[in-house]
C-alpha positions as CSV (number, residue, x, y, z in Angstrom):
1,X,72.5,148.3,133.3
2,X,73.1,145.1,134.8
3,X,69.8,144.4,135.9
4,X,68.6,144.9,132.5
5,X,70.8,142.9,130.7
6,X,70.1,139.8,134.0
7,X,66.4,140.6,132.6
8,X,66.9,139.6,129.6
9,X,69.1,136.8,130.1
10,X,66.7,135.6,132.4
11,X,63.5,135.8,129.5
12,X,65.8,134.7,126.6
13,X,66.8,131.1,129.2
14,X,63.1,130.8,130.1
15,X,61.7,131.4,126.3
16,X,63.9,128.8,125.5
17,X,62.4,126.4,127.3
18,X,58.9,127.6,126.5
19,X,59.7,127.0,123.2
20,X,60.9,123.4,123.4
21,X,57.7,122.2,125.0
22,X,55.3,124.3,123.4
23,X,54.3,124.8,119.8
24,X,52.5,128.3,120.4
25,X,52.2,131.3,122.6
26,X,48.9,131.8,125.1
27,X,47.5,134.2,123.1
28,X,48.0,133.4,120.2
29,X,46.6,129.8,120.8
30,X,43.5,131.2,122.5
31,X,43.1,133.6,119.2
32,X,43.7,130.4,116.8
33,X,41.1,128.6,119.0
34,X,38.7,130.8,118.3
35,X,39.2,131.3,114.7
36,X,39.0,127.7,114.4
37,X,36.2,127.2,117.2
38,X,37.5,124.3,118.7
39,X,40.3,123.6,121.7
40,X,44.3,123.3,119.5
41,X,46.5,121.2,121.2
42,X,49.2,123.2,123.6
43,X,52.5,120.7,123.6
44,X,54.4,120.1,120.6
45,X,53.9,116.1,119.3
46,X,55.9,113.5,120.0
47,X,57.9,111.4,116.7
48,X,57.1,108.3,116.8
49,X,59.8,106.0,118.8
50,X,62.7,104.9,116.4
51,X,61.7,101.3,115.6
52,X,65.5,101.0,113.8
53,X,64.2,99.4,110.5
54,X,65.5,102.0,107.7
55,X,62.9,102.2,104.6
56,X,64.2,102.6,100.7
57,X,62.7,106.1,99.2
């Protein structure tokens, strides 16, 4: 029981930090690659730096 429940700790810290560098999963990427037929980008973009100038809507 307790190595089960270290398991999954252990995937949910690690997914977490898949997740906040990464937009998509392997497979999946590989399998939108393909439908698309051309290489998607892995990392999630970066925001532009905050230049501090706030614009009216």
């Amino acid at each position: 029981m307790a190595t089960a429940l270290a398991v999954n700790i252990g995937l949910l810290l690690l997914a977490n930090a898949y997740v906040r560098k990464f937009d998509i999963a392997p497979v999946e990427w590989a399998w939108r690659s393909l439908v698309e037929g051309r290489a998607l980008p892995w990392r999630k973009a970066t925001p532009p730096p905050f230049s501090g100038e706030l614009r009216p809507i």
